[in-house]
HTML snippet that shows the backbone in 3Dmol.js (N, CA, C, O; Angstrom):
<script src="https://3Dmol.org/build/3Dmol-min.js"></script>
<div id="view" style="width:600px;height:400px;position:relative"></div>
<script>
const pdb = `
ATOM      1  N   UNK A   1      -7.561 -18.469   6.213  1.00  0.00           N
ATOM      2  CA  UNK A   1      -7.980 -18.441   4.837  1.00  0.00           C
ATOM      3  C   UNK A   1      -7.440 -17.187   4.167  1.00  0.00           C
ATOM      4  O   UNK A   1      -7.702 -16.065   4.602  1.00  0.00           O
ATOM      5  N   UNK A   2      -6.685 -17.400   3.105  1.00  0.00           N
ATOM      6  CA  UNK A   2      -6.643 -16.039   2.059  1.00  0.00           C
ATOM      7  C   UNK A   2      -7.216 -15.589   0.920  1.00  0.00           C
ATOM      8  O   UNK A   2      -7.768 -16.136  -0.035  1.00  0.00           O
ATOM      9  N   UNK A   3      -6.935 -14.335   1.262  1.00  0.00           N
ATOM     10  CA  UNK A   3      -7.716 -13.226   0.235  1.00  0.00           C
ATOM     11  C   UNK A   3      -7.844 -13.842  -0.928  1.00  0.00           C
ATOM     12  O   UNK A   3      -6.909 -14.563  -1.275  1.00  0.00           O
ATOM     13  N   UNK A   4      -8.832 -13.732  -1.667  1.00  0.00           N
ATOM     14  CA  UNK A   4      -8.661 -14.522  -2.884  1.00  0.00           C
ATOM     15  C   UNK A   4      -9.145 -13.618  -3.951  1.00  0.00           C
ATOM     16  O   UNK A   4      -9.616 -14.136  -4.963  1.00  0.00           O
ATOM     17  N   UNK A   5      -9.067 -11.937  -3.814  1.00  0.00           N
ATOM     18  CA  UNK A   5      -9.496 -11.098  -4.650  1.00  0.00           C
ATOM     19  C   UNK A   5      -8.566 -11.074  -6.095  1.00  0.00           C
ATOM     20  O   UNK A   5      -8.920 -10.313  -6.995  1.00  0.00           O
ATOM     21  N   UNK A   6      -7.503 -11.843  -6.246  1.00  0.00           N
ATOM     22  CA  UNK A   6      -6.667 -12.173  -7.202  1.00  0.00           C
ATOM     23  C   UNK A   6      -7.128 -13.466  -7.941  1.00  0.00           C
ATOM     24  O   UNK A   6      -6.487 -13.556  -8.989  1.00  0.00           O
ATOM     25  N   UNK A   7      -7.852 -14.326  -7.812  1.00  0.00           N
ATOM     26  CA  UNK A   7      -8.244 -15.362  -7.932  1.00  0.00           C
ATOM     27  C   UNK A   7      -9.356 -15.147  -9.110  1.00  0.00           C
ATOM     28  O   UNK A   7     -10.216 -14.287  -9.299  1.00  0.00           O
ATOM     29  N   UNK A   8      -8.987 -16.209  -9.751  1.00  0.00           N
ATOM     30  CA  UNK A   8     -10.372 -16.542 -10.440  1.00  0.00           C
ATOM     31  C   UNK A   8     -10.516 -17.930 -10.819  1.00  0.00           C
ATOM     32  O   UNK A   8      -9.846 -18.833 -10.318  1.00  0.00           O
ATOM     33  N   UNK A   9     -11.317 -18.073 -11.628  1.00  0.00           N
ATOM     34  CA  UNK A   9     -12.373 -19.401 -11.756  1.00  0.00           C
ATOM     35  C   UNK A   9     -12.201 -20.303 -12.981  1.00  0.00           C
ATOM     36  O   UNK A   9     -12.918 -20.813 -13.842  1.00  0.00           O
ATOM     37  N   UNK A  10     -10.120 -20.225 -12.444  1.00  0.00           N
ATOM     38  CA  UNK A  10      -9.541 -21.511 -13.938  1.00  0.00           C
ATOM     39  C   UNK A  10      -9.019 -22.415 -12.986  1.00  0.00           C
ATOM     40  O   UNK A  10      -9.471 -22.346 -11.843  1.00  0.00           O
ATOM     41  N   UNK A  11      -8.128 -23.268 -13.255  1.00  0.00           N
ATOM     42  CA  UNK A  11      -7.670 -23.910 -12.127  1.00  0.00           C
ATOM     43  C   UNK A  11      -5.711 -23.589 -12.113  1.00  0.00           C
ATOM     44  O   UNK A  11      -4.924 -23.846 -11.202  1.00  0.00           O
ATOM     45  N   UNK A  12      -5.463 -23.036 -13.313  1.00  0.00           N
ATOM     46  CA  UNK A  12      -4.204 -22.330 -13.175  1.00  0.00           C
ATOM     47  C   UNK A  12      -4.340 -21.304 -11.547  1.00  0.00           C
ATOM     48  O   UNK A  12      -3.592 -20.880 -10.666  1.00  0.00           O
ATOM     49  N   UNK A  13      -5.210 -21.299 -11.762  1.00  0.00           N
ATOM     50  CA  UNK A  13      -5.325 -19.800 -10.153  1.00  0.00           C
ATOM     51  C   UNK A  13      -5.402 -20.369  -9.069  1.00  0.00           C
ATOM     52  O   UNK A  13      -5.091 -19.875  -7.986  1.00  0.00           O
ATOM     53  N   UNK A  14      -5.872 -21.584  -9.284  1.00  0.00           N
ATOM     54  CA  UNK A  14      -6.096 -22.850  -8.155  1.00  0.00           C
ATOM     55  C   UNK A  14      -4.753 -23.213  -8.177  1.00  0.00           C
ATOM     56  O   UNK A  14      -4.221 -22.791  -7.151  1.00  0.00           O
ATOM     57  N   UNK A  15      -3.896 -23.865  -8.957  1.00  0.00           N
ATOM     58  CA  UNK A  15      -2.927 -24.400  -8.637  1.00  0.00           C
ATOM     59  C   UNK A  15      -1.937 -23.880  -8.220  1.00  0.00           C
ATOM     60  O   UNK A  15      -1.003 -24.581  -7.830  1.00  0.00           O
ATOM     61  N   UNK A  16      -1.831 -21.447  -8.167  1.00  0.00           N
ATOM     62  CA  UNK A  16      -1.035 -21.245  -7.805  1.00  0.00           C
ATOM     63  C   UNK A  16      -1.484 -21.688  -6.263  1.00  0.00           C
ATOM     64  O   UNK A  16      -0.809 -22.522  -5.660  1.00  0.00           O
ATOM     65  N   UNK A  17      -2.414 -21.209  -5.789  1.00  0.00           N
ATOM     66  CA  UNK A  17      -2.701 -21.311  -4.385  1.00  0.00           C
ATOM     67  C   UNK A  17      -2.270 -22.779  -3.833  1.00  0.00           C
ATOM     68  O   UNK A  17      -1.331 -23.034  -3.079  1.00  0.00           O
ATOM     69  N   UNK A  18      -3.163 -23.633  -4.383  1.00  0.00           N
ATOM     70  CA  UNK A  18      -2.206 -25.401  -4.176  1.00  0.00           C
ATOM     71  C   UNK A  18      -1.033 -25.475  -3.778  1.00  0.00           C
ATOM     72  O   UNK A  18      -0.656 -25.898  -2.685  1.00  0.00           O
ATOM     73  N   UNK A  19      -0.491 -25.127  -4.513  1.00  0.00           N
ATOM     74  CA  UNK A  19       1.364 -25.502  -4.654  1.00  0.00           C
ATOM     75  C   UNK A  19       1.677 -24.734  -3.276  1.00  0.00           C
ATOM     76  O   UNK A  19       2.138 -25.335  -2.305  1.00  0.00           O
ATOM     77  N   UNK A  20       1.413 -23.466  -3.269  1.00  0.00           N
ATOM     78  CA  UNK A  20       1.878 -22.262  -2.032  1.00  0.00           C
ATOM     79  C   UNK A  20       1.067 -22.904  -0.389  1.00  0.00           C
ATOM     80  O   UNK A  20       1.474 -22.583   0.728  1.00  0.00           O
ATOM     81  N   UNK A  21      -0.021 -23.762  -0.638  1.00  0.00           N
ATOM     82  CA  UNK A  21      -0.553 -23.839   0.384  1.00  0.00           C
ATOM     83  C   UNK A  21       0.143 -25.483   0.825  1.00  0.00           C
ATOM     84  O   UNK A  21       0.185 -25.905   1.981  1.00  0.00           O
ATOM     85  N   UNK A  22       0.532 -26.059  -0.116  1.00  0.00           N
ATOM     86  CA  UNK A  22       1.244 -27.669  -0.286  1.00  0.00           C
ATOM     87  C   UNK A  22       2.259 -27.325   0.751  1.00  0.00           C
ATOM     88  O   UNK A  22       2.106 -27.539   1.953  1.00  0.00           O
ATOM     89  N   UNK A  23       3.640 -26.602   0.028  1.00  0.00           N
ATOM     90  CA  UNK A  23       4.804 -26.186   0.582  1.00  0.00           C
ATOM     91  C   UNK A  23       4.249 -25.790   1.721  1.00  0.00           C
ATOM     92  O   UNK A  23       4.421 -26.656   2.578  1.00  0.00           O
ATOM     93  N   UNK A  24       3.459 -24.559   2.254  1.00  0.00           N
ATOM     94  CA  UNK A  24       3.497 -24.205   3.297  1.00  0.00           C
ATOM     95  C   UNK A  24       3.119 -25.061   4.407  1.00  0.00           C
ATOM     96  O   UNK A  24       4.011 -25.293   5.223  1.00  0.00           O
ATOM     97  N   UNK A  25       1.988 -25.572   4.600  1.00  0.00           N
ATOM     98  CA  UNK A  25       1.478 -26.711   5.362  1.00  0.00           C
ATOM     99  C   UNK A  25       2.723 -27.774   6.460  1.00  0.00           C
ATOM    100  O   UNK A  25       3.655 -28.440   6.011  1.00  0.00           O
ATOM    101  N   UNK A  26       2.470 -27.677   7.414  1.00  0.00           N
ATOM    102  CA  UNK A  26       3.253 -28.813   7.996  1.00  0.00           C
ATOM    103  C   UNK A  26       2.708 -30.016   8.113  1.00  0.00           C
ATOM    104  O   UNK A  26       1.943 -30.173   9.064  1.00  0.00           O
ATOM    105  N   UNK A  27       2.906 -30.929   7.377  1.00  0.00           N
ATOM    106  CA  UNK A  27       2.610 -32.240   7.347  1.00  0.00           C
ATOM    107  C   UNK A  27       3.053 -33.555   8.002  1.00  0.00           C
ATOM    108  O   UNK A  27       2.490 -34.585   8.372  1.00  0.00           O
ATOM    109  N   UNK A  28       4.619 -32.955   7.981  1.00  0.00           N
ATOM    110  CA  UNK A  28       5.352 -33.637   8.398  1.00  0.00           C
ATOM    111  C   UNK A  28       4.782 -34.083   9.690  1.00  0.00           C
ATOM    112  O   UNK A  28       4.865 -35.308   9.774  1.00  0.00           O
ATOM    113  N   UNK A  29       4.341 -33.642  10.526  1.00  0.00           N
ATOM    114  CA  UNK A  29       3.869 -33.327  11.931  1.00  0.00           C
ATOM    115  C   UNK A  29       2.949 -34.190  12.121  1.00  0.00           C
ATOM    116  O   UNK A  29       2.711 -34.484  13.293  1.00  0.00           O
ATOM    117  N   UNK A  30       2.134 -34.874  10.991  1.00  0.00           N
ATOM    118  CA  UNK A  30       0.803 -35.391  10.926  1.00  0.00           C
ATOM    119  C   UNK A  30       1.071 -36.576   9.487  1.00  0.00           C
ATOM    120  O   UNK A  30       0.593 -36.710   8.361  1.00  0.00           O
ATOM    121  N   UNK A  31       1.943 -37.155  10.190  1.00  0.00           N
ATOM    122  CA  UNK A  31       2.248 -38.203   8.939  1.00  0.00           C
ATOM    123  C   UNK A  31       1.390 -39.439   9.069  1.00  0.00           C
ATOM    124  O   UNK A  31       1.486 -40.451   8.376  1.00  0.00           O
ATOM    125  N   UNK A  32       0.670 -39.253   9.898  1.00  0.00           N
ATOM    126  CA  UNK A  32      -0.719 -40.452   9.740  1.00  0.00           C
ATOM    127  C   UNK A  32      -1.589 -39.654   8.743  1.00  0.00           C
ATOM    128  O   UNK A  32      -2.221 -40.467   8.068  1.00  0.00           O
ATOM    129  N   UNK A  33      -1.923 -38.146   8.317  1.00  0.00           N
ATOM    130  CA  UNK A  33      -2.686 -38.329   7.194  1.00  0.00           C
ATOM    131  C   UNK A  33      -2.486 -38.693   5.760  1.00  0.00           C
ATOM    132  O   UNK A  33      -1.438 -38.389   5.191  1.00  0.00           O
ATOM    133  N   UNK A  34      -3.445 -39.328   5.155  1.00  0.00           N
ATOM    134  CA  UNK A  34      -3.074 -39.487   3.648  1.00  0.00           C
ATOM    135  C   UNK A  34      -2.871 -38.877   2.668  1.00  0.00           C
ATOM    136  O   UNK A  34      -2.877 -37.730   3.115  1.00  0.00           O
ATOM    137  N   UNK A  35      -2.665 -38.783   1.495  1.00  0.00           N
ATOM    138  CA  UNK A  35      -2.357 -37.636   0.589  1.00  0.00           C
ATOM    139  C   UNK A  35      -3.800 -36.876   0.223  1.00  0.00           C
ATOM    140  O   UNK A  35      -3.810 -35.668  -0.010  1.00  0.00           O
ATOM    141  N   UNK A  36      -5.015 -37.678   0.191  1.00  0.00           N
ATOM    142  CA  UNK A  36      -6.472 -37.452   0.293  1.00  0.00           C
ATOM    143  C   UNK A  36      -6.608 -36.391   1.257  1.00  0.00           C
ATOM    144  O   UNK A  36      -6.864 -35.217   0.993  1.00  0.00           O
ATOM    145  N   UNK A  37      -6.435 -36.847   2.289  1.00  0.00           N
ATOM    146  CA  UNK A  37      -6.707 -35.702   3.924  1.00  0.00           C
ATOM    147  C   UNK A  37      -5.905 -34.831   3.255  1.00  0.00           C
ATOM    148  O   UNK A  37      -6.485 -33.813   2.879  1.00  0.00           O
ATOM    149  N   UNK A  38      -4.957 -34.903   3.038  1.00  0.00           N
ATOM    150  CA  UNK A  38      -4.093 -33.357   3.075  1.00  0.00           C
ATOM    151  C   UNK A  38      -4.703 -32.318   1.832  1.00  0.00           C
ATOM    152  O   UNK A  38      -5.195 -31.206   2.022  1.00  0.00           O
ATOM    153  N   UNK A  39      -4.553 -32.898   0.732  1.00  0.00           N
ATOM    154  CA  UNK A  39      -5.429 -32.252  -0.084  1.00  0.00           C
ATOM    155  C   UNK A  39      -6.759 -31.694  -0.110  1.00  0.00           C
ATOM    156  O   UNK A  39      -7.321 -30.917  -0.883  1.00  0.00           O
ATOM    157  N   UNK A  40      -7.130 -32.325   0.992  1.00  0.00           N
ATOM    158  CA  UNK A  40      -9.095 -31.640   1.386  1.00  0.00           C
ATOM    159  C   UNK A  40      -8.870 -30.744   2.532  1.00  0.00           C
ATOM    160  O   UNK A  40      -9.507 -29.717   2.765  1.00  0.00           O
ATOM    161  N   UNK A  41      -7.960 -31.202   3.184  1.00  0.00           N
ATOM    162  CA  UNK A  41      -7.645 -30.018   4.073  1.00  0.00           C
ATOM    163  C   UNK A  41      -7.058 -28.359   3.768  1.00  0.00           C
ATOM    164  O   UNK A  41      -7.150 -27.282   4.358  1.00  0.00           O
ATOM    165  N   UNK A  42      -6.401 -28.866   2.468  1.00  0.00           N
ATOM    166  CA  UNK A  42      -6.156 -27.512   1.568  1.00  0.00           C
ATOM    167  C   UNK A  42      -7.027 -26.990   1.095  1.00  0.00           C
ATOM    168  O   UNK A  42      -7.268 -25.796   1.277  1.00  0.00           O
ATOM    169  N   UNK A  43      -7.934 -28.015   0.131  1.00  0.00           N
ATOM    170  CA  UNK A  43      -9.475 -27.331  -0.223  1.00  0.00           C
ATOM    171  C   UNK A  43     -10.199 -26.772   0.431  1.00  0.00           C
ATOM    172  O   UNK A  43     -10.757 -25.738   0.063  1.00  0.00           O
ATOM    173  N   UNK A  44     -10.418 -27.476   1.890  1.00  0.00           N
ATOM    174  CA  UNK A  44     -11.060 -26.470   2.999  1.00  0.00           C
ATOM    175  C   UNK A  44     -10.607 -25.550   3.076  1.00  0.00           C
ATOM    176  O   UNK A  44     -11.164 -24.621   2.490  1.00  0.00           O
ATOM    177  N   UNK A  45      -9.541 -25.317   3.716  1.00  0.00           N
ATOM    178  CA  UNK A  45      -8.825 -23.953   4.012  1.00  0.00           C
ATOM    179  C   UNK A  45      -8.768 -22.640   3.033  1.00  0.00           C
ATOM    180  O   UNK A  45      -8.614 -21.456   3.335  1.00  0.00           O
ATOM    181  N   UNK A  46      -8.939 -23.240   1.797  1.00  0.00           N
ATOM    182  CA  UNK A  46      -9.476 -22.409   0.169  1.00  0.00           C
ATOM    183  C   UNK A  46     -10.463 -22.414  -0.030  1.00  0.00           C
ATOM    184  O   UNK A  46     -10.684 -21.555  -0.883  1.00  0.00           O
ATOM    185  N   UNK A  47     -11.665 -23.102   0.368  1.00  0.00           N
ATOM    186  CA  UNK A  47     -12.842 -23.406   0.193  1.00  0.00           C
ATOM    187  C   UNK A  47     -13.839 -21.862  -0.737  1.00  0.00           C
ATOM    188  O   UNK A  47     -14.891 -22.004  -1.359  1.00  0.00           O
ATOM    189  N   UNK A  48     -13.234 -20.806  -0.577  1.00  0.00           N
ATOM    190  CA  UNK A  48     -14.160 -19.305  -1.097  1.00  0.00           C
ATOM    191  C   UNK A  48     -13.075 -19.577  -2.062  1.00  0.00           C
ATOM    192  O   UNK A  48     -13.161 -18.542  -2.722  1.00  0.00           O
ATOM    193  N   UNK A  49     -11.898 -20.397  -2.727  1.00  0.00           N
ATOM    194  CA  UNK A  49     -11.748 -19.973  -4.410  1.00  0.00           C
ATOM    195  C   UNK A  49     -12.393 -20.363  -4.952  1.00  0.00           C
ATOM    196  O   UNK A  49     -12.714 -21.548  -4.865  1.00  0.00           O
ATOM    197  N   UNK A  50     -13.095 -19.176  -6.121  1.00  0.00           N
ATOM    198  CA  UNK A  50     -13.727 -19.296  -7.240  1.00  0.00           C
ATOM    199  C   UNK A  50     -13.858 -20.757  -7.923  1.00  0.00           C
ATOM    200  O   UNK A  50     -14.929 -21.337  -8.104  1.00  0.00           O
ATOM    201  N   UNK A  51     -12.504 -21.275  -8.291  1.00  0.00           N
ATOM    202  CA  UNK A  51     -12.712 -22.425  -8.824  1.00  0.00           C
ATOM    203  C   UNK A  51     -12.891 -23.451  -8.178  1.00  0.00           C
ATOM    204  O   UNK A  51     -13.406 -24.212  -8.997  1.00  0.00           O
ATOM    205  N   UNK A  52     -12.761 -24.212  -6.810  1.00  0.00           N
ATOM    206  CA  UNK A  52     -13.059 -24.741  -5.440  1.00  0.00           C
ATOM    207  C   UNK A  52     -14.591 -24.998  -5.705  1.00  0.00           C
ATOM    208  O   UNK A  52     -15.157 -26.027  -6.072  1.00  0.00           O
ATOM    209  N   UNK A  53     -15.226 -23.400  -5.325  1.00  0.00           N
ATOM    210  CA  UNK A  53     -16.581 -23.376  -5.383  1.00  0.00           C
ATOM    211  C   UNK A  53     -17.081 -23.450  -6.731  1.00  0.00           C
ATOM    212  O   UNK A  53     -18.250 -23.825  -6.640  1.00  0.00           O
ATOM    213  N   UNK A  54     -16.774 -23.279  -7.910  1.00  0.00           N
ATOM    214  CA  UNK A  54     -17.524 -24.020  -9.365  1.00  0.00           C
ATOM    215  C   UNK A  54     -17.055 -25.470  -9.796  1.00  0.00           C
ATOM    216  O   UNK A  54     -17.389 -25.992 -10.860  1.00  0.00           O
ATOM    217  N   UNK A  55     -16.407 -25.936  -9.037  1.00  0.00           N
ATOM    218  CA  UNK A  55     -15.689 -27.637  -9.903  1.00  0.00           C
ATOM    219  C   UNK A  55     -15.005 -28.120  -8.647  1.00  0.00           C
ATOM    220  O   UNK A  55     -13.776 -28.061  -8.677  1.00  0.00           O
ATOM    221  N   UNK A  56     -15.568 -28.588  -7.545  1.00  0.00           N
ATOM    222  CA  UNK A  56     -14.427 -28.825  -6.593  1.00  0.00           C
ATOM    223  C   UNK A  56     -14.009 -30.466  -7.239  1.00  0.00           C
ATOM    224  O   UNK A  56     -12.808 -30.680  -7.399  1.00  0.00           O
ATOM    225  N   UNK A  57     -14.694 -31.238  -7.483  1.00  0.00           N
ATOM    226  CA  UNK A  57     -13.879 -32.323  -8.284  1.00  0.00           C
ATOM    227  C   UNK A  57     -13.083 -32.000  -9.384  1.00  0.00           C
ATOM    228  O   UNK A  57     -12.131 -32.769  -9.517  1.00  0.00           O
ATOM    229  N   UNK A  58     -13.155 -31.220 -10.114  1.00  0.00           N
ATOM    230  CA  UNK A  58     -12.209 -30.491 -10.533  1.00  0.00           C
ATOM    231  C   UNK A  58     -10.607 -29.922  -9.660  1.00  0.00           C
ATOM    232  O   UNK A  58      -9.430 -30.283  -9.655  1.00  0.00           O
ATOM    233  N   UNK A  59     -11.143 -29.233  -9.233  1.00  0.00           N
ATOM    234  CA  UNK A  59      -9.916 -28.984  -8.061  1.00  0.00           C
ATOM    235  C   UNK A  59      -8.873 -30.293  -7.323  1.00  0.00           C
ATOM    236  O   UNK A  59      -7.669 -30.479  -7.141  1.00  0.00           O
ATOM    237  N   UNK A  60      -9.962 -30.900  -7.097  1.00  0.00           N
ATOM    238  CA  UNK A  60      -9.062 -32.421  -6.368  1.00  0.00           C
ATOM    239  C   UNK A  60      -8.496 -32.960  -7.424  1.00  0.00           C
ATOM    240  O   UNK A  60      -7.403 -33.470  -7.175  1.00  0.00           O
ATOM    241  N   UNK A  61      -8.986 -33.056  -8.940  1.00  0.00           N
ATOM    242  CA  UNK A  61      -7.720 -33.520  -9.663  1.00  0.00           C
ATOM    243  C   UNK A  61      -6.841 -32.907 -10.508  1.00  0.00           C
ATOM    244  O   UNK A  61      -6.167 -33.501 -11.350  1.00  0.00           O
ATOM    245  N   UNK A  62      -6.829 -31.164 -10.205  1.00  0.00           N
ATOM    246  CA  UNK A  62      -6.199 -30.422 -10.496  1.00  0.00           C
ATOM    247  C   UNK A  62      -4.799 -31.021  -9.776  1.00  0.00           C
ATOM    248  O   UNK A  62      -3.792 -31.478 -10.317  1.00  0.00           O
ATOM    249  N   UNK A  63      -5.264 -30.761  -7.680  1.00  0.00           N
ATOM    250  CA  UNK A  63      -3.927 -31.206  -6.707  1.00  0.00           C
ATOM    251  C   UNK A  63      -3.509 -31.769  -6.927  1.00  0.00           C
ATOM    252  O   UNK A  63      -2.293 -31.577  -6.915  1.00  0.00           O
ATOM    253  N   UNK A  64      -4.074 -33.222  -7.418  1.00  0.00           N
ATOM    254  CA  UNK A  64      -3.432 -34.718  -7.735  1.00  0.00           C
ATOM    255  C   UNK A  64      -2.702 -34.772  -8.562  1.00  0.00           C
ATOM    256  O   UNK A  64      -1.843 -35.652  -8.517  1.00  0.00           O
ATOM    257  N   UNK A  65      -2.733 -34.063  -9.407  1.00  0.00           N
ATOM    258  CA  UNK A  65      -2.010 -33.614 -10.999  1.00  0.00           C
ATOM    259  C   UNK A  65      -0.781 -32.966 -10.609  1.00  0.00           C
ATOM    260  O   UNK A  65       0.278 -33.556 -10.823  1.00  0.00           O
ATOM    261  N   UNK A  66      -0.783 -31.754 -10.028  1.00  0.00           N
ATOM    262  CA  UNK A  66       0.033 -31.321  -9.419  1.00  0.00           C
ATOM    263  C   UNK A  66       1.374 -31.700  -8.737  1.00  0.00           C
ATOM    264  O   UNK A  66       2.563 -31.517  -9.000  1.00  0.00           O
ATOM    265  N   UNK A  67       0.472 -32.480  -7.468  1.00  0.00           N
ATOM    266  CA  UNK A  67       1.413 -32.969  -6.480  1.00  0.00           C
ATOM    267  C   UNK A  67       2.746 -34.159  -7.593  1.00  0.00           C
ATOM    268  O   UNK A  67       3.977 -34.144  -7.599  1.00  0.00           O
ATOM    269  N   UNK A  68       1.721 -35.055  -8.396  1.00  0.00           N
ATOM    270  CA  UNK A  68       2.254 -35.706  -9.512  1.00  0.00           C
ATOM    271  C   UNK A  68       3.995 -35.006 -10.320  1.00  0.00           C
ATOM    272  O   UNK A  68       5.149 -35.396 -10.497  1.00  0.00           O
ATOM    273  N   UNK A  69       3.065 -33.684 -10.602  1.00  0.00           N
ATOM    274  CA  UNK A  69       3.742 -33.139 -11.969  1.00  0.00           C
ATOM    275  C   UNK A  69       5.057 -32.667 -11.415  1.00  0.00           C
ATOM    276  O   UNK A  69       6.182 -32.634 -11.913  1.00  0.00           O
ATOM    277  N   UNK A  70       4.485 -32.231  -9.977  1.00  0.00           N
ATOM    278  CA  UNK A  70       5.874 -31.179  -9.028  1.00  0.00           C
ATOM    279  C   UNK A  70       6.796 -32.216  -8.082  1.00  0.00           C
ATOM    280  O   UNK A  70       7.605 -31.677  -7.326  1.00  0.00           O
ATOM    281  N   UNK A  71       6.734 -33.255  -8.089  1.00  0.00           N
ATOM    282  CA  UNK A  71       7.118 -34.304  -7.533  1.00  0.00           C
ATOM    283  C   UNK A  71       6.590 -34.045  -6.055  1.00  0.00           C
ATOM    284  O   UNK A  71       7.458 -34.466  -5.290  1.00  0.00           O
ATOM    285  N   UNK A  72       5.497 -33.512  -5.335  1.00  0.00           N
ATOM    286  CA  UNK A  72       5.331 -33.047  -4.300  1.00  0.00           C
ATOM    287  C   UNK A  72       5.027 -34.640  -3.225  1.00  0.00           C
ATOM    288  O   UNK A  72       5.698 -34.948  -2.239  1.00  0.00           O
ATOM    289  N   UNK A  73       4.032 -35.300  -3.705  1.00  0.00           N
ATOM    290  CA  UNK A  73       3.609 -36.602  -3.069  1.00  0.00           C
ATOM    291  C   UNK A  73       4.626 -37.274  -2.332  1.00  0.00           C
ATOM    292  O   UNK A  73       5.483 -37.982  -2.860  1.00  0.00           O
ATOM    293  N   UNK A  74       4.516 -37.021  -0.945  1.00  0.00           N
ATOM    294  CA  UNK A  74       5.992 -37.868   0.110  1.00  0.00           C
ATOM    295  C   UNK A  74       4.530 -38.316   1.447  1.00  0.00           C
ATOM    296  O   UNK A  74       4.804 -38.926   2.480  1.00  0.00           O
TER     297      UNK A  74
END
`;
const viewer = $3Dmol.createViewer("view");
viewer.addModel(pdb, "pdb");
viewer.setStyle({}, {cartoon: {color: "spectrum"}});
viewer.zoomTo();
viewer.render();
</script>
């Protein structure tokens, strides 16, 4: 889990972490999970950001948005 003393409680701050935790992640490895699993597995692993912990449905369609916007979804 990382520091999240840079973080705060918009979801711009969420989505830098998203994107950095998306890319980083090996997935490839685990291509039986769904785009669901992978994304909650990021939320877990973030679970102490600010915005996570005030809106986590928020957050899940922050990722979804994301993965969307960045062409990330494979």
């Amino acid at each position: 889990m990382q520091n999240h003393d840079n973080s705060y409680n918009n979801a711009d701050s969420f989505a830098i972490i998203f994107d950095e935790a998306w890319k980083r992640n090996d997935f490839n490895s685990k291509a039986e999970l769904t785009t669901e699993q992978k994304i909650n597995r990021i939320i877990e692993q973030h679970k102490d950001h600010p915005f996570i912990k005030s809106s986590p449905s928020q957050a899940i369609k922050v990722a979804k948005f994301r993965l969307r916007l960045l062409n990330l979804e494979k």
